[in-house]
C-alpha positions in Angstrom: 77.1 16.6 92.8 74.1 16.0 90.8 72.2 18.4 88.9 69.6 17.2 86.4 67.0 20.5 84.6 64.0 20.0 83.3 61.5 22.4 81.0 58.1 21.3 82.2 56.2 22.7 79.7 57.6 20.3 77.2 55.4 17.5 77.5 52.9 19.0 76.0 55.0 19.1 72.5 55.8 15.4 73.6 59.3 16.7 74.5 61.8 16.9 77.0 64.3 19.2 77.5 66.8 18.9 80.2 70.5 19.7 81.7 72.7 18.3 84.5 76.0 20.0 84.3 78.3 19.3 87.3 81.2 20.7 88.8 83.0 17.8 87.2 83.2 16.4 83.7 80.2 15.9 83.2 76.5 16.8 82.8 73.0 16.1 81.1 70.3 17.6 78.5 68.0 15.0 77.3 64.8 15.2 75.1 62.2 12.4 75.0 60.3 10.5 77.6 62.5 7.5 77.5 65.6 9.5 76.2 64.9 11.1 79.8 64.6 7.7 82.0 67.5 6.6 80.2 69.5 9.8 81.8 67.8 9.4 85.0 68.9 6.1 85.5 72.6 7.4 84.8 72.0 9.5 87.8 71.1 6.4 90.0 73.5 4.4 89.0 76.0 7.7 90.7 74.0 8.8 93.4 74.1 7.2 96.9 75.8 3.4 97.2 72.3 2.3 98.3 71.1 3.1 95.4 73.4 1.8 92.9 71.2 -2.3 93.0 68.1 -0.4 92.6 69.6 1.6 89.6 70.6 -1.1 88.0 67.3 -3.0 88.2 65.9 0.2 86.8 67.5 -0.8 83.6 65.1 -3.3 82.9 61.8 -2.5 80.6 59.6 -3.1 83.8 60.6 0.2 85.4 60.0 2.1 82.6 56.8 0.6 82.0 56.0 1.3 85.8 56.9 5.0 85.4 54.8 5.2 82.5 51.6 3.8 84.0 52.1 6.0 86.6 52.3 8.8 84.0 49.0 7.4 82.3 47.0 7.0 84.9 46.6 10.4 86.1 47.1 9.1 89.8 47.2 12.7 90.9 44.2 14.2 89.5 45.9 15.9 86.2 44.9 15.1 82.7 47.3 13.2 81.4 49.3 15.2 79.1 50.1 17.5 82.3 50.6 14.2 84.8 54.7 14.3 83.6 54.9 17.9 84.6 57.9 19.2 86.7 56.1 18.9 90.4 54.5 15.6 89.2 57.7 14.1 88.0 59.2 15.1 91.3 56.4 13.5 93.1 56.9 10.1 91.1 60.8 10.1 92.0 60.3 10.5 95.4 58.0 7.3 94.9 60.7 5.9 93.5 63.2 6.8 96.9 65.1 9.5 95.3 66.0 12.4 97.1 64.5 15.2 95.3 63.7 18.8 95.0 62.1 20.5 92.2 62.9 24.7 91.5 61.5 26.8 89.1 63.8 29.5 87.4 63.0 32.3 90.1 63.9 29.9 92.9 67.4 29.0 91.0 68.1 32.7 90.4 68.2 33.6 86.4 67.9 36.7 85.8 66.9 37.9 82.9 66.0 41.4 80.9 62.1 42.7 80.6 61.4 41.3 77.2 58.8 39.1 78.1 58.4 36.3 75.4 62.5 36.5 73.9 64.0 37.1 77.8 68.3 37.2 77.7 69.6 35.5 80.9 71.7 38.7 82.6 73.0 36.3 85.6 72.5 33.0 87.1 72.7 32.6 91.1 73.0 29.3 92.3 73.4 29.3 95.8 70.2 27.4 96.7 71.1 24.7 93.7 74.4 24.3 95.4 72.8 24.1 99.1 70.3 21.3 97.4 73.5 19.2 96.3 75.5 19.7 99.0 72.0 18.0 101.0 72.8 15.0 98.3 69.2 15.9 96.4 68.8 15.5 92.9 67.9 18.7 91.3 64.7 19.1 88.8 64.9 22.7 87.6 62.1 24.2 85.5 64.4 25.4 82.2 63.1 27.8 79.6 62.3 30.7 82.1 63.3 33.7 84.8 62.6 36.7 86.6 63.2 40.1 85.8 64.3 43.1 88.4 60.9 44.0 89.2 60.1 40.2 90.3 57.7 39.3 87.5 58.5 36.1 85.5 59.9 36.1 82.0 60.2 33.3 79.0 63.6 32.9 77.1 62.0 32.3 73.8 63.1 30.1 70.9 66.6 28.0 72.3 65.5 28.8 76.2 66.0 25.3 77.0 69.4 24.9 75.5 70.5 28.4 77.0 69.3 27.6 80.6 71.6 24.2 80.0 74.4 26.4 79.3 74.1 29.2 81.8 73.6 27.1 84.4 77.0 25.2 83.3 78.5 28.3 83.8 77.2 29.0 87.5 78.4 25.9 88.2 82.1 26.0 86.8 81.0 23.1 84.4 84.0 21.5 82.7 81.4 20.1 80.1 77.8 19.9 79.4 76.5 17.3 77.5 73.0 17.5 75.4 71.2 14.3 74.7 69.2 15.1 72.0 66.7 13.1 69.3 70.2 12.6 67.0 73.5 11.3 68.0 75.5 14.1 67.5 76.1 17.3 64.4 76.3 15.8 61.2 77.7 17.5 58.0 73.8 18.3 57.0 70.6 17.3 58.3 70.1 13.2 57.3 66.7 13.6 56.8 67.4 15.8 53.6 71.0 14.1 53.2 70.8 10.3 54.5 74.6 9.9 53.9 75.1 13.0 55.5 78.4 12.5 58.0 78.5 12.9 61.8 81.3 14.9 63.2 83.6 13.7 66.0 84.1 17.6 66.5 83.5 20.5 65.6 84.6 24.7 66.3 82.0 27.1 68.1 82.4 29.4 65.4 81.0 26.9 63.0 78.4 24.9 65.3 77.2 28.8 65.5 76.9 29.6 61.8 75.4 26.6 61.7 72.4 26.9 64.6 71.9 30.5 63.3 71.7 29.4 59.5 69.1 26.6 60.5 70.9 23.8 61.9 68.6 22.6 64.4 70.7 20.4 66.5 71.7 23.5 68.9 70.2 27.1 69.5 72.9 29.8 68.5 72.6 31.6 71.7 73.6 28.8 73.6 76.7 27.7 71.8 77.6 31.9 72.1 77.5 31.7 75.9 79.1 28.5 75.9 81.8 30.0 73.6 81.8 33.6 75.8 82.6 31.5 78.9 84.7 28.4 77.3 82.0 25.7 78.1 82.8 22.4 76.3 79.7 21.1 74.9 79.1 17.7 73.5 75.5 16.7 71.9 74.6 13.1 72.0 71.4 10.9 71.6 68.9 10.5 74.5 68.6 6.6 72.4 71.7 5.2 71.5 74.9 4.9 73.6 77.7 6.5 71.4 79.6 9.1 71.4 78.5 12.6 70.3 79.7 15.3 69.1 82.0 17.8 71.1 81.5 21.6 70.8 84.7 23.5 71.4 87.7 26.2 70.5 89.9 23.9 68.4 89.6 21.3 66.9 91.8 19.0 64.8 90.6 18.9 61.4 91.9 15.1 60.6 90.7 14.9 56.7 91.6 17.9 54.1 88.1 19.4 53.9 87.0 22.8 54.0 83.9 22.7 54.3 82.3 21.5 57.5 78.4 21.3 57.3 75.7 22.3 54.5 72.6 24.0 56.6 69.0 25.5 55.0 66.5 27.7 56.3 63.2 27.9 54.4 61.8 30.2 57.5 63.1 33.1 55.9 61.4 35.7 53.5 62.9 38.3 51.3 61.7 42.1 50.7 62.9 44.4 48.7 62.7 48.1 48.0 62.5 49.5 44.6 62.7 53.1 43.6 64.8 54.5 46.6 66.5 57.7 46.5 70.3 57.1 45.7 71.7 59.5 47.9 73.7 59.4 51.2 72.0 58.3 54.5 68.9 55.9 52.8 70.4 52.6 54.0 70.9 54.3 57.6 67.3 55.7 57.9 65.9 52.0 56.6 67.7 49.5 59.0 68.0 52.0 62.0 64.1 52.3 61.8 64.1 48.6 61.5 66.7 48.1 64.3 64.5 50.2 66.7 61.6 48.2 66.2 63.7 44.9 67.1 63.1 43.3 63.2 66.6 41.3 63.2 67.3 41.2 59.2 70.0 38.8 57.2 71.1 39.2 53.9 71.1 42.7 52.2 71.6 43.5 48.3 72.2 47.3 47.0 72.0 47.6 43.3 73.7 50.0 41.4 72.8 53.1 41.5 70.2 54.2 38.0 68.3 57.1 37.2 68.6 58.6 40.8 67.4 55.6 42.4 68.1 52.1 43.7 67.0 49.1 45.6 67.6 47.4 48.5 66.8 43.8 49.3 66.9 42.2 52.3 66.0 38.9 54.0 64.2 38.4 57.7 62.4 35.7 59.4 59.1 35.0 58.3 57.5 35.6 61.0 58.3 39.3 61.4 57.1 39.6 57.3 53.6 41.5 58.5 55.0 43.6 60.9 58.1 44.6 58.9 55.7 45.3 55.9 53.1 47.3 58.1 56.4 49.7 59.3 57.3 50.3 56.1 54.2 51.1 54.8 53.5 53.7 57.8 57.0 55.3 57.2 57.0 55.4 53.3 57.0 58.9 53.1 60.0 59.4 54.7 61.9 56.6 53.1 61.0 57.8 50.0 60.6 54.5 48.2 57.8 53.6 44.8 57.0 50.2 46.0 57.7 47.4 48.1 58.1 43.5 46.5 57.8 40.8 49.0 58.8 36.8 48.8 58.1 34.2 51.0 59.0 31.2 48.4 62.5 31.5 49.3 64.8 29.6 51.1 68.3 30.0 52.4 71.1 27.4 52.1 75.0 27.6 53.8 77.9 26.1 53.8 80.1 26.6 56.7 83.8 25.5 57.3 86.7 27.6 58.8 89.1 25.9 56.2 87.4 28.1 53.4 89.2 31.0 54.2 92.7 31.1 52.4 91.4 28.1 49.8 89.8 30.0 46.5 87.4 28.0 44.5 84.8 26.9 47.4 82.1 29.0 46.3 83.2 28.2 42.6 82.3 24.8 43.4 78.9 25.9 45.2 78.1 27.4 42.5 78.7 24.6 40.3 77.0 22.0 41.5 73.6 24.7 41.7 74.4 25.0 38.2 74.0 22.0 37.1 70.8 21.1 38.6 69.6 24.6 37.2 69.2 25.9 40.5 69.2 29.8 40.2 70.7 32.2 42.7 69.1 35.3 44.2 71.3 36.6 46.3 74.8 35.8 48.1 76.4 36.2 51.2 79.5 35.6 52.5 81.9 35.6 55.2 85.0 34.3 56.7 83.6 31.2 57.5 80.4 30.9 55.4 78.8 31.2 52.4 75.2 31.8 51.6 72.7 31.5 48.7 68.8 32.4 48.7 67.5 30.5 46.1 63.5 28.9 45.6 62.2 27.1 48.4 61.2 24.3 46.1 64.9 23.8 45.1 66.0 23.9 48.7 66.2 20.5 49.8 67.7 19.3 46.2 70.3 22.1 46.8 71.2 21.3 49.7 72.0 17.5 48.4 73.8 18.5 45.5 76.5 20.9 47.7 76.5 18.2 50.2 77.4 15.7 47.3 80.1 18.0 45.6 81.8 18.7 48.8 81.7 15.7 51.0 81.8 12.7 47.9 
């Protein structure tokens, strides 16, 4: 059975974003025009026997060059940043003698809640996918998007493309879903901040999901939580280079003696903080349940001590909530009872993650250290089980980030 997803807005970010995931041990996400062929041709070379010669002729640069001038040339009347579009790509296939059929997300089934522009998937129903296989068609699904109970269509928002992958892997009883990606798997930080940064042969859920929500951009955080809610092996390869990835699972065997596992930044982030606040029972209730009901999703939070009757809180949020944050808090001052409100967007976050910090004193002694001696100060911390966070400058964010990487993985 063959399954192969594509989001079909993508090409206009000069991106592709994909899945195949199978009923057997395998499946497909790939990003990049050629990343993409390169799948595709994966899928010929394991469709029908008759098409096994023709995949392999496929391999040669003179197929992907044909694909592409088809692509260029508009031949169906599009502009051309719209000719590699879902319905257009289906149309070249079929050129190409491929049994095909192209569904958007409605016609697969997602479901998802009313919230237009940030959609959560509430089921997938893959009855017609599974009729399409079982007719031996190759399946082009439109990722990214859904339908709502009242029929209208919905967007999953930042990460839809990686969560379609993964919801529809668990439809279809994947045993594994592999994403082809622009890198060749998770590495210990990103190594285009850190180029000795490490690739991992594995790595937890719990930590890949620290480290998508802390700003590893390898995987979106909501799909590695379904994949973990639902035990779907993931492993995240390049659409470029044949090697193997990195797999995304329960356990895994932690070979060297490290605690840490990865070093991740966010510089998207923007930190606000209350001064003046009344230091009596219920304030920190009345601030984040206003905030809560207005769906502004907030990080770290600092309390100081208590002086004078008053206190502050701090907080951190995406940056691109700041305005509207700021605007609510303005129109409910009164009843907040706060003197003034200090915001900061010239901060950035940076993490280390590992599940071996827990029970082993002295990682965030040596965090610390290494910060110190590049005179890096510290805003705020935040920790966890598994993590440990520091809001520092953004200007000092990608020298911090080298520095912990160095003291912890050299």
């Amino acid at each position: 059975m063959k399954l192969l997803a594509i989001d079909s807005n993508s090409i206009l970010n000069r991106a592709y974003y994909g899945v195949r995931p199978l009923t057997t041990k395998d499946g497909i996400y790939t990003n990049g025009i050629y990343g993409f062929l390169t799948i595709f041709l994966k899928i010929c070379e394991e469709t029908a026997p008759d098409a096994v010669a023709f995949a392999f002729d496929l391999k040669a640069p003179t197929f992907r060059h044909k694909l592409y001038t088809e692509y260029k040339a508009g031949r169906h009347g599009m502009p051309d940043e719209l000719a590699m579009q879902l319905p257009y790509l289906k149309e070249l296939l079929e050129k190409l003698g491929y049994p095909v059929v192209s569904l958007c997300g409605w016609q697969v089934g997602i479901t998802t809640n009313s919230n237009h522009s940030d959609a959560r998937i509430r089921r997938v129903d893959c009855d017609r996918v599974r009729q399409e296989l079982d007719r031996k068609r190759i399946v082009l699904v439109a990722g990214f998007q859904g339908v709502d109970r009242s029929g209208d269509v919905t967007t999953l928002g930042r990460g839809g493309s990686d969560t379609t992958a993964v919801a529809m892997a668990v439809a279809l009883q994947a045993d594994l879903c592999q994403i082809f990606t622009d890198v060749d798997g998770v590495y210990t930080s990103d190594p285009r901040v850190v180029p000795e940064a490490k690739k991992l042969d594995e790595i937890t859920y719990n930590e890949m999901l620290e480290l998508a929500s802390l700003g590893a951009q390898v995987l979106h955080n909501r799909s590695v939580e379904l994949a973990k809610s639902y035990n779907i092996q993931l492993e995240v390869l390049s659409s470029f280079v044949e090697a193997p990835g990195t797999i995304v699972k329960e356990v895994v065997k932690k070979v060297e003696k490290t605690y840490i596992t990865g070093v991740a930044q966010d510089k998207k982030i923007a930190r606000i903080a209350l001064v003046g606040m009344a230091d009596e029972p219920g304030v920190a209730y009345k601030l984040f349940n206003l905030l809560a009901k207005e769906k502004v999703n907030v990080d770290m939070i600092l309390q100081s001590l208590g002086h004078d009757e008053e206190k502050d809180i701090v907080f951190t949020l995406a940056d691109k909530d700041v305005v509207r944050c700021a605007s609510l808090l303005d129109e409910n001052k009164d009843s907040l009872h706060f003197d003034h409100m200090d915001i900061d967007t010239s901060v950035s976050k940076v993490s280390i993650v590992g599940a071996g910090m827990l029970g082993n004193p002295g990682v965030a002694a040596k965090a610390f250290e290494a910060l110190y001696q590049e005179h890096i100060n510290i805003h705020m911390i935040s920790t966890s089980e598994i993590k440990l966070s520091v809001l520092i400058d953004k200007a000092d964010s990608d020298r911090a980030v080298r520095v912990i990487h160095n003291q912890f993985f050299q």
